[in-house]
C-alpha positions in Angstrom: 78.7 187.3 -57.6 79.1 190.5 -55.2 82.1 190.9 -53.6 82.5 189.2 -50.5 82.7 191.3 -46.9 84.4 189.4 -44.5 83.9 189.9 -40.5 86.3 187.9 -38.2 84.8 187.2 -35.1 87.2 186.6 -32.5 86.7 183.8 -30.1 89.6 182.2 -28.6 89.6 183.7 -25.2 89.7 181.6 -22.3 87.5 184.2 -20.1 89.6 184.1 -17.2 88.1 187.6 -16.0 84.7 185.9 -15.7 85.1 182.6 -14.4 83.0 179.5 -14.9 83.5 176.8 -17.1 81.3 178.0 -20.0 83.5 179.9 -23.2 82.1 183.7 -22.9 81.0 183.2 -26.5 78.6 180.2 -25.9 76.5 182.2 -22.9 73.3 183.5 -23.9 71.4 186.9 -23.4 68.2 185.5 -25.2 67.9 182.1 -26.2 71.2 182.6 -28.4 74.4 182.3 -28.3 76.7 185.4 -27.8 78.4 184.6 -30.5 75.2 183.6 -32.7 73.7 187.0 -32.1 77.3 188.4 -32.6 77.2 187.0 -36.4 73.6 187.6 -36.9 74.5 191.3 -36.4 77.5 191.3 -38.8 75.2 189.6 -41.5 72.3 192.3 -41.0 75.2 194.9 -40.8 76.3 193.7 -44.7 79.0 191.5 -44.0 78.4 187.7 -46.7 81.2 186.0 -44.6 82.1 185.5 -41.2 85.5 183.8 -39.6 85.0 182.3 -35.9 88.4 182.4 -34.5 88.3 180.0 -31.7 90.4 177.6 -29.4 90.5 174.2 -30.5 89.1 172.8 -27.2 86.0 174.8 -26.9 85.2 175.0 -30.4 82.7 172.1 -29.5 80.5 174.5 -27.7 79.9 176.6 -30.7 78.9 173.9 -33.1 74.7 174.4 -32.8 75.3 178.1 -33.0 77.4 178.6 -35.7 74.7 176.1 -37.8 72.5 178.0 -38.1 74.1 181.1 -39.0 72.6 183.3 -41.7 76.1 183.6 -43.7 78.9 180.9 -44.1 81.2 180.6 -41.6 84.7 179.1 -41.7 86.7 178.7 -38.5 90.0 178.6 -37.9 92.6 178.0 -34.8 92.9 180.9 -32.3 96.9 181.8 -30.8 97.9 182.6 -27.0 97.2 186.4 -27.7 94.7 188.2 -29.3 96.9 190.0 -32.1 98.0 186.4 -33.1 94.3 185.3 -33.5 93.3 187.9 -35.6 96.1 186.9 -37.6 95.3 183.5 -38.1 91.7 184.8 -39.0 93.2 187.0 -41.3 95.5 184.6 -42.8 92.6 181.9 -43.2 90.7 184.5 -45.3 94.1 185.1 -47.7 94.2 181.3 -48.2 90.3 180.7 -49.0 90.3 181.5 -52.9 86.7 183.1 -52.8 87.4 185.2 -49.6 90.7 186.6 -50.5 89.2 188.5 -52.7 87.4 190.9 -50.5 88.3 194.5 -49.9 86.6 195.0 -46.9 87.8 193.1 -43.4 85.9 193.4 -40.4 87.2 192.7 -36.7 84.8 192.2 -34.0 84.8 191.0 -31.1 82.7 187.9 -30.5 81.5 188.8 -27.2 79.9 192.2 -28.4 76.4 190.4 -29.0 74.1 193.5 -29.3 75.8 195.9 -31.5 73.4 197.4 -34.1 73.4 196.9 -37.7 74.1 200.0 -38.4 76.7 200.5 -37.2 78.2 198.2 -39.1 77.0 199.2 -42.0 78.3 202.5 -41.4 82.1 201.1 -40.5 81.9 199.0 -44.3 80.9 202.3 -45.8 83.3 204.2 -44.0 86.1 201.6 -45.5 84.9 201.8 -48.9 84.6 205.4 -48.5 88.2 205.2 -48.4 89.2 205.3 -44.7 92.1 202.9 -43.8 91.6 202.1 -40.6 87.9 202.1 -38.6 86.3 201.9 -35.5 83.3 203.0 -33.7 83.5 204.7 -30.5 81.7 206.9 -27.4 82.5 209.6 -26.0 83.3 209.2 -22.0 80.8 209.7 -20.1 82.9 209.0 -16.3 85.0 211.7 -15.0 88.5 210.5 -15.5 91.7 210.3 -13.2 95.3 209.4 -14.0 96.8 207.5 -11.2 100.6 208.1 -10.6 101.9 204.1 -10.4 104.7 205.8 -7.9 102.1 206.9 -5.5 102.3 210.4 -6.6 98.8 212.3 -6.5 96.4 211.6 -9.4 95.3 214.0 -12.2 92.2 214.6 -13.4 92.2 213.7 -17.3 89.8 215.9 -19.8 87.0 213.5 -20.9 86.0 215.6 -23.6 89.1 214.1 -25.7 88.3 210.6 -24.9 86.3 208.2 -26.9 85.5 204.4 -26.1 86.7 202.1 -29.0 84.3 199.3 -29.5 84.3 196.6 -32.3 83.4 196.1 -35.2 86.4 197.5 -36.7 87.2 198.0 -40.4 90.3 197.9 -42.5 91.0 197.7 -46.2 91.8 193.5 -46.1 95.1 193.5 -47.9 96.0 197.0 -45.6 95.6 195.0 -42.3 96.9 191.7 -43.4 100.1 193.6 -44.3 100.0 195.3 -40.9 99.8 192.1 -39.0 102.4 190.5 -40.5 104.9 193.3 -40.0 103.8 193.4 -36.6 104.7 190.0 -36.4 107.8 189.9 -37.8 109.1 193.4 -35.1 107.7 191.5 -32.3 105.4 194.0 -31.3 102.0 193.4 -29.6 99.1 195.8 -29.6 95.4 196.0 -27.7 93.7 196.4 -30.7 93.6 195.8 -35.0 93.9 199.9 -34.7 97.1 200.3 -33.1 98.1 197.9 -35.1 97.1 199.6 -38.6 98.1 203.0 -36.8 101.2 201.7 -36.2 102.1 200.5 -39.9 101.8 204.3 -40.6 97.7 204.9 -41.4 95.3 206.9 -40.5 92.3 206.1 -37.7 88.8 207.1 -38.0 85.9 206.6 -35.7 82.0 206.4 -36.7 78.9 206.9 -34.0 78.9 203.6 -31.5 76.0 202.5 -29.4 75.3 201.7 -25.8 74.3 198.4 -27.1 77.8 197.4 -28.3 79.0 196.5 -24.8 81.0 193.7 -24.4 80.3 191.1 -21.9 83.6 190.6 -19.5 82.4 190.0 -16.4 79.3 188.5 -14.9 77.2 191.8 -14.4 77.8 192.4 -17.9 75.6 189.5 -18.9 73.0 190.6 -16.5 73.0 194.5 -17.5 73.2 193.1 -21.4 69.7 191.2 -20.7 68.1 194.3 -19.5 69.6 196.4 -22.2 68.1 193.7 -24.6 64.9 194.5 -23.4 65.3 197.5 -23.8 66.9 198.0 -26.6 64.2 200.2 -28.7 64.6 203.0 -26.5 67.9 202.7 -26.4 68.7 202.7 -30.2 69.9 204.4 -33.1 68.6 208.0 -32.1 69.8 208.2 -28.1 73.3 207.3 -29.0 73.7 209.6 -32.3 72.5 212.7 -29.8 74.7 211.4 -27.4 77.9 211.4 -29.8 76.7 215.1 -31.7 76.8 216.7 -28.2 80.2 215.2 -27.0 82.3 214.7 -30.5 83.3 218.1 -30.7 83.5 219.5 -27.0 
């Protein structure tokens, strides 16, 4: 039997920021699920396994989706933060005695629907390549400012040394379990499984993102995502890897 890959998809929010009564992860671009396209993507990316992280209470909405998933899924409870449900995703994989064996852990955000398979292939080759901590990313294309929060005038920031992180992102499973649990136990909170890893001492690296990897927060999102679905081949793979050659290294 191969050795399992495991992606934790991350579903627990209550999606405050975009209103309705609908979970974020049950909406639907095409005639699926966020969260069914979301998995779809980790299986065609190389991941075996997938672990829903959701609340309790709207758990119920998932159910069609996540049966017909092309990989198994487990699910497990989500916490009142999003550090603490990656944990319990992570922890659920360490008590499954297939899945604990993986060496390869995926994060991803459930609400990412569209992002390409290959970049996820290329963050599970990155971690097996060696890399401790993983995440794909864009370079900013906005001109940035830094507001002063007493008022002060606002500088400009230079975009040429920014990057957008999106998800999925890819850790060594036993690296980021132990990184979660020390986080844990010092209290600390972080916005992402990076800082997280980053802050237990390892290294971050970042592959080519897409375009398509958007995540839907707000109710325009959903609408630009449908257009970008549609057009989605001439938005691809080639686009986005110009796009990152001519901004990486500025």
């Amino acid at each position: 039997m191969s050795e399992p890959v495991v992606a934790i998809l991350v579903a627990a929010g209550l999606g405050v920021r975009y209103g309705g009564t609908t979970p974020k992860p049950a909406l639907r671009i095409t005639r699926q699920a966020l969260i069914s396209m979301s998995i779809e993507a980790m299986a065609a990316g190389g991941c075996t396994d997938a672990v829903v992280v959701a609340n309790p209470a709207t758990l119920g909405h998932f159910a069609r989706a996540l049966a017909g998933a092309p990989i198994p899924i487990h699910t497990t409870n989500g916490g009142d933060t999003r550090q603490k449900s990656v944990r319990n995703g992570l922890l659920s994989v360490a008590q499954d005695e297939r899945l604990a064996h993986t060496k390869v852990i995926l994060v991803h955000d459930a609400v990412r629907p569209m992002v390409p398979a290959w970049v996820v292939a290329e963050v599970i080759k990155c971690v097996r390549g060696g890399a401790s901590a993983v995440a794909p990313a864009l370079p900013v294309v906005d001109s940035i400012r830094m507001v002063d929060p007493n008022g002060g005038p606002t500088q400009v920031v230079d975009r040429s040394l920014l990057r957008a992180i999106q998800t999925p992102q890819g850790f060594p499973f036993p690296l980021i379990l132990n990184a979660h649990e020390a986080a844990a136990e010092q209290g600390l909170e972080f916005t992402d499984d990076l800082a997280c890893a980053e802050a237990a001492g390892h290294r971050v690296e970042l592959v080519e993102g897409s375009r398509l990897a958007m995540k839907i927060t707000e109710p325009t999102d959903l609408t630009v995502a449908k257009a970008m679905w549609k057009a989605r081949a001439t938005i691809g793979h080639h686009s986005g890897r110009r796009l990152w050659r001519q901004r990486s290294n500025h």
